[in-house]
C-alpha positions as CSV (number, residue, x, y, z in Angstrom):
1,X,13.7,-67.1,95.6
2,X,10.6,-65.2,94.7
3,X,9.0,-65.4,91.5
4,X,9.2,-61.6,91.0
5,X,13.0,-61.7,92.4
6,X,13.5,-64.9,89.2
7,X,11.9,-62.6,87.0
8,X,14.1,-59.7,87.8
9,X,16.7,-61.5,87.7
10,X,16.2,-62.8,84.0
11,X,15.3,-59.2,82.8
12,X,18.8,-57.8,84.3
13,X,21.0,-61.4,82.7
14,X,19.2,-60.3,79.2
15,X,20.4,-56.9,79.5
16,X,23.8,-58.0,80.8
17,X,23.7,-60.3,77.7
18,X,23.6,-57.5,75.5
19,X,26.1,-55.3,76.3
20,X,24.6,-52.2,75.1
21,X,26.6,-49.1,77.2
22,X,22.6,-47.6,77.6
23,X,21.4,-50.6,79.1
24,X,24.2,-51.3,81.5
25,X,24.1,-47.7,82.5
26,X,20.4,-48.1,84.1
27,X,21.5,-51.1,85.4
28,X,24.4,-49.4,87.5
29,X,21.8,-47.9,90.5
30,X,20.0,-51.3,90.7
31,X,23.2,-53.3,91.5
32,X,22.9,-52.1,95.1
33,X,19.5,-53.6,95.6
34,X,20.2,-56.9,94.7
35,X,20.6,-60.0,97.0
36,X,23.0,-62.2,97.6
37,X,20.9,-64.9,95.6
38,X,20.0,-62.4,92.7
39,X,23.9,-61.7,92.5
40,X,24.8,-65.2,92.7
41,X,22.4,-66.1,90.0
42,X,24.0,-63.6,87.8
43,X,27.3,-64.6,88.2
44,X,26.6,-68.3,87.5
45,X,25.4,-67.1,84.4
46,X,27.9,-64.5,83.5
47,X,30.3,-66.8,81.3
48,X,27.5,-66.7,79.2
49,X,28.9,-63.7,77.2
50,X,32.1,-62.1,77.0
51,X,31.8,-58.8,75.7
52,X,34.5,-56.1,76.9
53,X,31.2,-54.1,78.2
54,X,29.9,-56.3,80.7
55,X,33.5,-57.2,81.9
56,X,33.8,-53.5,82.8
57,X,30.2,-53.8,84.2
58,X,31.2,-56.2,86.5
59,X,34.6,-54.5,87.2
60,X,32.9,-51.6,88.5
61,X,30.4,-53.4,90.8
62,X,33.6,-55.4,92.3
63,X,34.4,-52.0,93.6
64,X,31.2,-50.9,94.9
65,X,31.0,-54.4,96.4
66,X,34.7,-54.2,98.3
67,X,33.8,-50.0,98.9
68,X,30.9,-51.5,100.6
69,X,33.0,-54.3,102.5
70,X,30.5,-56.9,101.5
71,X,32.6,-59.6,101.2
72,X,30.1,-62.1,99.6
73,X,29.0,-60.4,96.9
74,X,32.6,-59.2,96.2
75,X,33.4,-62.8,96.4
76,X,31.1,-63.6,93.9
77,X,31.7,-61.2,91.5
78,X,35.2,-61.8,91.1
79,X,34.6,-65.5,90.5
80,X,32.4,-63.9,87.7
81,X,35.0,-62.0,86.3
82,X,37.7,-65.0,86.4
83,X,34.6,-67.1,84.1
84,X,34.6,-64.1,81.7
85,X,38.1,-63.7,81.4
86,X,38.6,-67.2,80.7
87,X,36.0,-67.6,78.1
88,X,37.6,-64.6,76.2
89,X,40.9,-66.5,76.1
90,X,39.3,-69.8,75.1
């Protein structure tokens, strides 16, 4: 992976981090311009936080990723969204 790609890919896990509705908002056109690494990198690191916004975040983008029939990144993300679950039960 790229240095600009890593770097990307921190800025958008800070943002996801956060929460914030704003910040998740300008995130929503940039989700279909990720890779398959990028998006695996940010859903290794999504049990990080648990907070009711992302897990809608990532909701949504399971459905643009299973509209889109791409199975890998759908895949991914719902592994993501079983980690967050399970750290808001624990």
């Amino acid at each position: 992976m790229m240095a600009g790609s890593i770097r990307r890919t921190a800025v958008i896990l800070g943002l996801l981090m956060l929460g914030e509705p704003l910040a998740l908002d300008e995130l929503k056109p940039l989700r279909v311009e990720l890779t398959d690494d990028e998006v695996g990198m940010i859903c290794d690191a999504a049990a990080i936080t648990s907070r009711p916004t992302t897990v809608e975040f990532f909701l949504e983008w399971l459905k643009e990723a299973q509209a889109h029939r791409d199975h890998g990144k759908s895949a991914m993300l719902a592994s993501a969204i079983t980690r967050l679950r399970m750290e808001d039960k624990e």
